[in-house]
Structure formats: structure tokens, C-alpha cells
C-alpha positions as CSV (number, residue, x, y, z in Angstrom):
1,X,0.0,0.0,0.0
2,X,2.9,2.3,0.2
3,X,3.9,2.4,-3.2
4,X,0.0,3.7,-3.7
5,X,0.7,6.4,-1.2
6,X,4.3,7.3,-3.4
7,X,1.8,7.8,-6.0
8,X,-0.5,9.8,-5.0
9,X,2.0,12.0,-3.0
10,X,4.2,12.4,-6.1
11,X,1.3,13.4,-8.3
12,X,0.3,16.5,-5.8
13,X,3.5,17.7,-5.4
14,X,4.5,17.3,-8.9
15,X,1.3,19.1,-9.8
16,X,2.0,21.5,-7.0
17,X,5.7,22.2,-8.2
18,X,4.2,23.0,-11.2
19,X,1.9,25.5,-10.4
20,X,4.8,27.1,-8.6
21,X,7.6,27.7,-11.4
22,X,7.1,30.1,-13.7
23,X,6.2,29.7,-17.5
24,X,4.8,26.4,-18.7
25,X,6.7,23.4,-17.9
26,X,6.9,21.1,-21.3
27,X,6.8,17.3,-19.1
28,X,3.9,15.3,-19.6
29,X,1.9,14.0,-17.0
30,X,3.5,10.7,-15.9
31,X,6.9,12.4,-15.4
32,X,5.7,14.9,-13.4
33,X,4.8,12.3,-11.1
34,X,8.0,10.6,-11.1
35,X,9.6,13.7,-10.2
36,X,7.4,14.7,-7.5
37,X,7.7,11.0,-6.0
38,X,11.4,12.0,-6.5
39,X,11.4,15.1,-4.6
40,X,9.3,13.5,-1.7
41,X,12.2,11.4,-1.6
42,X,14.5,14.0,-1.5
43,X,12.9,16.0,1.4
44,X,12.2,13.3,3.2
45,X,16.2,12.4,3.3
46,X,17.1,16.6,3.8
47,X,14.1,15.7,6.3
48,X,15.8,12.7,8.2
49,X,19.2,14.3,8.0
50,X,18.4,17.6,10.0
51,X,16.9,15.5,12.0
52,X,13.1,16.8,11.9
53,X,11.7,13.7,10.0
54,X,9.6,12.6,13.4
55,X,8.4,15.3,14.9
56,X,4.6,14.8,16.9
57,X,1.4,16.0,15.2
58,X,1.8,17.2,11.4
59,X,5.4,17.1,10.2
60,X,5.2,20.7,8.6
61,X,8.8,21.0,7.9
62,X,9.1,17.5,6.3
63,X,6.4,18.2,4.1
64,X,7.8,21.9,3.0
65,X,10.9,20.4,2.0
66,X,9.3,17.8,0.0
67,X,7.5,20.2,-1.8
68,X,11.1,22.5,-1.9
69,X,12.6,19.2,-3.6
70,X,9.4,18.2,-5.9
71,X,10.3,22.1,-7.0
72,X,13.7,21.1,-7.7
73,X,13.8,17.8,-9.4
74,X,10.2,19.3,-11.8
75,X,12.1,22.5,-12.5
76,X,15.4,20.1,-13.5
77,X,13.6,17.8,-15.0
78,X,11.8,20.0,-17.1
79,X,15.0,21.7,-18.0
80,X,16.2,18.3,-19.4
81,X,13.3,16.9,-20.9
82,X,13.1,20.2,-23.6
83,X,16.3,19.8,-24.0
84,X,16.7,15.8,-25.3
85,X,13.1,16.8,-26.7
86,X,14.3,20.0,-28.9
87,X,10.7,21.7,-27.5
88,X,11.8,24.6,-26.2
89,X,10.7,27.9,-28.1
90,X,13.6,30.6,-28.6
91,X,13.0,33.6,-28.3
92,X,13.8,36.0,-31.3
């Protein structure tokens, strides 16, 4: 049931982290999830390794640096993915 959870938590903040950065980001739908499941990842080891990854009641920081790493790895990602994909429009 976990890997559901990964899902489903990956999707938001993917979706999230999208909504954040600025411009449109060119990644499809699917790798927006992977990303945000990759940035959950990523704050919960920034979480675990300041040592505020069990806290009591609603782990606000461990979820704000999910979202701070979903924002990174989309913004990256995105970066890379027009890049291999040739889709990003220059500007004259």
C-alpha cells in the first residue's frame, strides 16, 4: 500500500511544483509524477538528515521540504526533458 501512497504523494507535489515555477513546464503527465515521488524522496532524506523527520502532530517542515525538492527535481527535469526533446521555443 505504500507504493500507492508514493503515487499519490508524487502526483500533488508534482502538480504543486508545477503550479509554482514560472512559464509552462513542457513534461507530460507521468513524469511529473515521477519527479514529484522523487522530490518527496529528496525531502524526506534533507528531512531525516536535520533530523526533523519525526516530529509529533503534522510534520510541517518534512512536508515543506518535499515540496522545496518536488520544485527542484520538476524545475530540472523539465530543463532536461526540452532539452533531449528539442521543444523549447527561442526567443527571437
Amino acid at each position: 500500500m505504500s507504493w500507492l501512497w508514493a503515487i499519490i504523494v508524487g502526483l500533488v507535489l508534482g502538480l504543486i511544483a508545477k503550479a509554482i515555477l514560472p512559464g509552462k513546464q513542457q513534461i507530460p503527465l507521468w513524469l511529473t509524477t515521477i519527479f514529484g515521488i522523487i522530490g518527496s524522496i529528496l525531502g524526506n532524506a534533507v528531512a531525516a538528515w536535520i533530523g526533523v523527520s519525526d516530529t509529533r502532530g503534522i510534520d510541517w517542515t518534512r512536508h515543506l521540504l518535499q515540496l522545496i525538492g518536488a520544485v527542484v527535481i520538476v524545475g530540472v527535469g523539465d530543463m532536461l526533458w526540452t532539452s533531449m526533446r528539442g521543444t523549447r521555443k527561442q526567443k527571437a
